[in-house]
Every structure is written in structure tokens, then in C-alpha cells.
C-alpha positions in Angstrom: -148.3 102.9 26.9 -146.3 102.0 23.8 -147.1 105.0 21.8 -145.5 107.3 24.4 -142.5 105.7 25.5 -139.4 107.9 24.6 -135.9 106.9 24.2 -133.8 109.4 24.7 -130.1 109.3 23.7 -127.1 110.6 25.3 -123.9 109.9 22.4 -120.1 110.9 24.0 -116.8 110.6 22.5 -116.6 107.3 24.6 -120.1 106.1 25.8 -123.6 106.3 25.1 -126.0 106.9 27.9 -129.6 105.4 27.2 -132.9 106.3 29.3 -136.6 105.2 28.2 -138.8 106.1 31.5 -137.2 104.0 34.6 -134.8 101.7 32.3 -131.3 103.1 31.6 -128.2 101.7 30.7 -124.7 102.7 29.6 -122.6 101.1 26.3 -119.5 101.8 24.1 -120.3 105.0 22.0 -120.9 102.8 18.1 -123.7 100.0 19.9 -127.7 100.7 20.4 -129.9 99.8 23.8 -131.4 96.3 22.4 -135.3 97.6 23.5 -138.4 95.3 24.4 -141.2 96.8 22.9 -141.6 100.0 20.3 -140.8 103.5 21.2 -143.1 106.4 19.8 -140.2 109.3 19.9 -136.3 109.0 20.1 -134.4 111.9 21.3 -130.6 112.9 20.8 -127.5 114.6 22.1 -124.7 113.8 20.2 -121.0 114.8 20.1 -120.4 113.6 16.7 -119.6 116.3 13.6 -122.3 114.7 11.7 -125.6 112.8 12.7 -126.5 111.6 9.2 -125.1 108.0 10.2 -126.2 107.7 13.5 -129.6 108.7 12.0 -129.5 106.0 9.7 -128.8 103.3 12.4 -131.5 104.4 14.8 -134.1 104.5 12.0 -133.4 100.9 10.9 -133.1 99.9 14.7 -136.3 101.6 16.2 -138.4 102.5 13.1 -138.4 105.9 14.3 -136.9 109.0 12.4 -134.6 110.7 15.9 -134.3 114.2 16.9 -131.2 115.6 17.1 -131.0 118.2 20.2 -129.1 121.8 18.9 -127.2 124.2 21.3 -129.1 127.2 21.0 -129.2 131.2 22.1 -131.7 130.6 24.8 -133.6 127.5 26.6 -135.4 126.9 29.5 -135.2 130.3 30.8 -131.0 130.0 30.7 -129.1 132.4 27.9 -125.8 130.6 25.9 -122.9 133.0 27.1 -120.5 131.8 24.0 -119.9 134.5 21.2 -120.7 132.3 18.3 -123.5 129.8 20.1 -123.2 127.0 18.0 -119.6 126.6 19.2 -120.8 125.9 22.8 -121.1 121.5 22.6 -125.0 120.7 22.6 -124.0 118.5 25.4 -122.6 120.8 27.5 -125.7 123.3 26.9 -128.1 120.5 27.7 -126.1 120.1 31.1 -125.3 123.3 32.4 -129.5 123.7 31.3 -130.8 121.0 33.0 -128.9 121.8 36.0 -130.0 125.3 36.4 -133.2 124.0 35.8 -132.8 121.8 39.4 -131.1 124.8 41.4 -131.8 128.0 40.4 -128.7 130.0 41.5 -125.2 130.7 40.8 -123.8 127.5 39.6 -120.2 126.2 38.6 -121.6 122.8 36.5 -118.8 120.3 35.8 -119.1 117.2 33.5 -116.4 114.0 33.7 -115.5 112.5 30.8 -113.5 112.1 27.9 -113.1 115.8 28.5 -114.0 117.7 31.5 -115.7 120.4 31.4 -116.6 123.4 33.5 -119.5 125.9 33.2 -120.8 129.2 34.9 -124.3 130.1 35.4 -125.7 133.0 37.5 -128.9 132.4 39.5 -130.7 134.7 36.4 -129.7 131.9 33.9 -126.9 133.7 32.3 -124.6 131.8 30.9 -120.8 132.9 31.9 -118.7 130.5 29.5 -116.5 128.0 30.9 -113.3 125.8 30.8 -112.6 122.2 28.8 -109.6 120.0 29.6 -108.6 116.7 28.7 -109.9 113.9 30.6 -107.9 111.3 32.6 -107.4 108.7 29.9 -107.3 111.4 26.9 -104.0 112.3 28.6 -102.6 109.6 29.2 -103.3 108.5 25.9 -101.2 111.5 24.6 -98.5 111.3 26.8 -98.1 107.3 25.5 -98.6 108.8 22.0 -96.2 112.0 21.9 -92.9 110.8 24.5 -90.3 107.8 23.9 -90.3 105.1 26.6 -93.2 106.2 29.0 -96.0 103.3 28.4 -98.7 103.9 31.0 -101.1 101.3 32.0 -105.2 102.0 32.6 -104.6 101.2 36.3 -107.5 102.8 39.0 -106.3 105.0 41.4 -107.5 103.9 45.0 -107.8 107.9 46.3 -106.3 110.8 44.8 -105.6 112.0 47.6 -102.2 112.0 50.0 -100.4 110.2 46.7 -96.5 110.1 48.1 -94.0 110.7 44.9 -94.0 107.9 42.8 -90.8 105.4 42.3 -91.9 104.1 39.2 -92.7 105.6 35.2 -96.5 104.3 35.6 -97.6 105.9 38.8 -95.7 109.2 38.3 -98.1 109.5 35.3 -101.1 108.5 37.3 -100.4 110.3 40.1 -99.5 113.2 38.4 -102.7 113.6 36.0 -104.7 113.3 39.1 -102.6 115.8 40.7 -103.6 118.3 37.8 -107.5 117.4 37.3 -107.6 118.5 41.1 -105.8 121.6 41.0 -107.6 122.5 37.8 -111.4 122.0 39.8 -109.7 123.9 42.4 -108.8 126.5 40.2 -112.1 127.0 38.8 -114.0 126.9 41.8 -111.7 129.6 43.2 -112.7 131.6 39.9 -116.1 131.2 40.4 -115.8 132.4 43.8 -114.4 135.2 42.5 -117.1 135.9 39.7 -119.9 135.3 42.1 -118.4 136.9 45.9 -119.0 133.9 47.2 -118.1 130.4 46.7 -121.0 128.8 43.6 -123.2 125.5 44.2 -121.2 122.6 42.4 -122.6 120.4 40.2 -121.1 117.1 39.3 -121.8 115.1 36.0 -120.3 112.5 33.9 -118.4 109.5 34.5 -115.1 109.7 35.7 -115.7 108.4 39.3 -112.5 108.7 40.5 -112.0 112.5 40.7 -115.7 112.8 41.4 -115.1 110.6 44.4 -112.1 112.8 45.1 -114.2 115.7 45.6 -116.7 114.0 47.7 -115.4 116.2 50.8 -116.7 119.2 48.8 -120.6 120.7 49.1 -121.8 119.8 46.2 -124.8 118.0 44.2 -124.5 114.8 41.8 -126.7 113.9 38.8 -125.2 111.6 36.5 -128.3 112.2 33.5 -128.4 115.6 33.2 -127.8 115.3 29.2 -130.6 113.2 29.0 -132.5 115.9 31.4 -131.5 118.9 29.1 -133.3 116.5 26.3 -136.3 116.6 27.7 -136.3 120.4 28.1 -134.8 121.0 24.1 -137.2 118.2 22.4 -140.4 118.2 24.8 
């Protein structure tokens, strides 16, 4: 029925991922889902400093006032491991939440995008803290940004793996930036083995397919909404 469909909202640096029951969609991070129909409730995660505009847009979109998810101390039987909690992203939290929520045990959580992000979790639903890099185009972006003669186009990498040296400016920064999201997942799986005696369920989230892709030979599970998952555990 109309009066309880919920749209829930997931706002990154880069891209907004939509859901309202079955119907999801993906756009740049600035446009709105154009909707068929009213929605009774819309939900929020969003990355942004300040949700005063965004509030404004979705009201005069939707006719609906939103609700704006907030990392907090505890949720859905998991326990923020940051010192000060707030400083943990609420999009992270809502995550590294909603995946403990789907396998209860010692996880290592890690979200592609703009950033990448890694979280620990025990199988009690204590939170360990984690790691945050920059993601593959954030990079490259600097690297164009901050050095004199190294423009780098946005070309897809095939594989990541078995990349020979590159002979040219472009794929040694390609090659190279995939080199170092790998050993960096490697790295923090090996820490989690470490944390946990034995090697920790993956989790993969976000959308940086290429390195997610890369991994594919490793155990792991893949759910691409778990933002808009943690909403529906913060804002029931």
C-alpha cells in the first residue's frame, strides 16, 4: 500500500543508492529517484557535514520530512568500538551493523568506494575499529592534482591480477594503485587473522567492482545494500 512504502536513501561522496521495497537504482550523489506514487517514510544515510539541504530537497521532492540515520554507541545488538562514537561514519556503522546482523561471527567488513574502508567485528558484536584509504579514482585524482606531467586517464583495468611492468605513464599509475588496494586488503585480512586466530568471514560492499572482482578467488560474502540494510535496523 501507499501509506507504507519507504524510501530509503543511501548518500556517498560519489553516488546515491536508492531502494523503496523491490525497486532500486543508483545516481550521481546531487539528483533524487524520480518515484511513481507517494512514499509514507523516507529514510537516510548520508556522508555529507550537513543534512539541512538535502532535507530541504527531499521535502519539496516527496512531501515527506526524512530521517537522518546517526552512528551511535550501540545497535542491533553490535557496540561502536571508536573512542569518540560520532567520529565512526554513519555509513560505515550502518554496514559493518547490518552485516553482523547477516553472519553473526568474527567479521572483517569492507566497503568500495570513494574510500575503502575496513571494519572488525567479533562474533559478540564488538566493534574492533578499522582502516580507511583512498579509493581507486580518489588517488588517481591526487596523483594528477599534486605531480608535474603525470595525467592519468579513467581507463578500466581488465584483471588486477599478473599486471607485467608498465611501459607507459598511464598504466604505471593504474597498475600501480591496483597493486596497493590489494596488498592493503591483504594486509588487513592478515591483521584480522591475527586478532581473531583464525582467518575472519569477509564481507564485501560498495562499488568498486574491479578490486571486488579481484578478490573473487577469496571466501567471502557480497551484499551490495547493506547501508540501506543498516537503515532499516537504525529507523525501523
Amino acid at each position: 500500500m501507499m501509506k507504507d512504502r519507504v524510501l530509503d536513501l543511501d548518500v556517498g561522496n560519489s553516488y546515491t543508492k536508492w531502494r523503496v521495497g523491490k525497486h532500486r537504482g543508483c545516481m550521481v550523489t546531487g539528483e533524487l529517484p524520480k518515484l511513481q506514487g507517494e512514499v509514507a517514510r523516507v529514510r537516510v544515510s548520508t556522508v555529507a557535514a550537513s543534512d539541512v539541504q538535502l532535507s530541504q530537497q527531499l521535502i519539496q521532492t516527496f512531501g515527506v520530512k526524512p530521517e537522518f540515520a546517526k552512528t551511535t554507541k550501540t545497535l542491533a545488538g553490535v557496540q561502536n568500538g571508536y573512542d569518540q562514537v560520532t567520529q565512526l561514519g554513519v555509513d560505515r556503522w550502518l554496514a559493518l551493523v547490518a552485516a553482523w546482523n547477516r553472519v553473526q561471527c568474527d567479521l572483517l567488513v569492507f566497503d568500495f568506494g570513494t574510500a575503502l574502508t575496513a571494519d572488525y567485528v567479533r562474533a559478540d558484536g564488538s566493534h574492533l575499529g578499522g582502516y580507511i584509504v583512498p579509493g581507486r579514482n580518489t588517488m588517481r585524482t591526487a596523483l594528477g592534482q599534486c605531480t608535474r606531467d603525470v595525467q592519468v586517464s579513467d581507463d578500466a583495468i581488465s584483471s588486477l591480477h599478473d599486471q607485467p611492468p608498465a611501459r607507459n605513464t598511464n598504466d604505471a599509475v593504474n597498475f600501480g594503485l591496483a597493486h596497493v588496494h590489494l596488498g592493503w586488503v591483504n594486509r588487513c585480512i592478515e591483521v584480522g587473522t591475527q586478532i581473531f586466530r583464525v582467518q575472519p568471514t569477509l564481507i564485501f560492499t560498495g562499488g568498486e567492482l574491479t578490486l571486488r572482482e579481484a578478490l573473487q578467488h577469496l571466501p567471502s560474502h557480497h551484499f551490495p545494500d547493506l547501508v540501506l540494510e543498516g537503515l532499516a535496523l537504525a529507523l525501523p
